[in-house]
N, C-alpha and C positions, 0 to 999 in steps of 0.2 A: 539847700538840701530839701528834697522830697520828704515827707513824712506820709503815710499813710495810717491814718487814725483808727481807720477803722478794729482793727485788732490791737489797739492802746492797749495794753494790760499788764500792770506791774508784776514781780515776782508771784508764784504761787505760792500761798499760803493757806490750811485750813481754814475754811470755812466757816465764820463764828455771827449767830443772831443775836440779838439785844431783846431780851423776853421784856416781859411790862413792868419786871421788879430792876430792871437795867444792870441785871446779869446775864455775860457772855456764855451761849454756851454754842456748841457745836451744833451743826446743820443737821437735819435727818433726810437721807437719801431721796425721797420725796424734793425737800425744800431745796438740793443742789439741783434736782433735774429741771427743776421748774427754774432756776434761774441760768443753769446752762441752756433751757430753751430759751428763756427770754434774750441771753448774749446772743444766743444766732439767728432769733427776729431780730432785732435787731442792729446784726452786723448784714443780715440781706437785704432790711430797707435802707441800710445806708449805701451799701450799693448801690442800690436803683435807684436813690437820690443824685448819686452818680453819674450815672449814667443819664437822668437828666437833664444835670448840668451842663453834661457836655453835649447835649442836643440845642440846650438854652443855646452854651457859646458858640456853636457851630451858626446858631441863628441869626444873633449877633455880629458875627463875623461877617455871612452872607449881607447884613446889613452896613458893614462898612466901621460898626462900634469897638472892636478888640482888634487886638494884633492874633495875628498867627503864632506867635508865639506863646500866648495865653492858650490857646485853642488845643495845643498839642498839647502842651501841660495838662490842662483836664482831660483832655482825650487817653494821654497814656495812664495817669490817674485813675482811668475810670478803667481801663484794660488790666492794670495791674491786680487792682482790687476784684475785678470776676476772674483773672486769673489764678488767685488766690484763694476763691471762694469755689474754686473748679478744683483744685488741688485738695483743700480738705475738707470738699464732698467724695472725692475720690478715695482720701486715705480712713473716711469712715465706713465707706463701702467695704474696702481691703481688709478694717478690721472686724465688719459685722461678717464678713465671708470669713473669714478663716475662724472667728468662733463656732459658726454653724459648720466649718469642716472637723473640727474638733468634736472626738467620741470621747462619751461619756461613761 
């Protein structure tokens, strides 16, 4: 079975920091946006780490080292994931428009 990692992420659950006295408390909207920025650096470099790889094995290949069979595994791997990453660019777009179509 294919697994694609890059969107690993278990249920959603609030948001809780560990202050320096190592009580839980809740995140401040600040502190969520900075770490839903750093999820999506982070799920774009791995993409394109992706997308390396399959440059790697495609060289490889041309080299006579992997099977074609390996080659398409990272190949659609690496399609599926900017697939996905084209999809919820798209559905943030969808939803940053229809806020700005909404009056106030």
């Amino acid at each position: 079975m294919i697994q694609n990692a890059m969107f690993n992420v278990q249920t959603p659950a609030i948001q809780q920091i560990q202050s320096p006295n190592n009580e839980l408390t809740k995140a401040t909207p600040s502190e969520s946006l900075k770490d839903f920025g750093s999820f999506l650096k982070d799920a774009l470099n791995e993409v394109g780490q992706q997308e390396a790889a399959t440059h790697t094995m495609s060289d490889q290949f041309m080299a006579g080292k992997v099977d074609v069979d390996q080659v398409m595994i990272t190949s659609q791997q690496a399609l599926l994931s900017l697939q996905l990453t084209t999809q919820v660019r798209n559905k943030a777009i969808e939803a940053y428009q229809e806020i700005m179509r909404t009056q106030m």
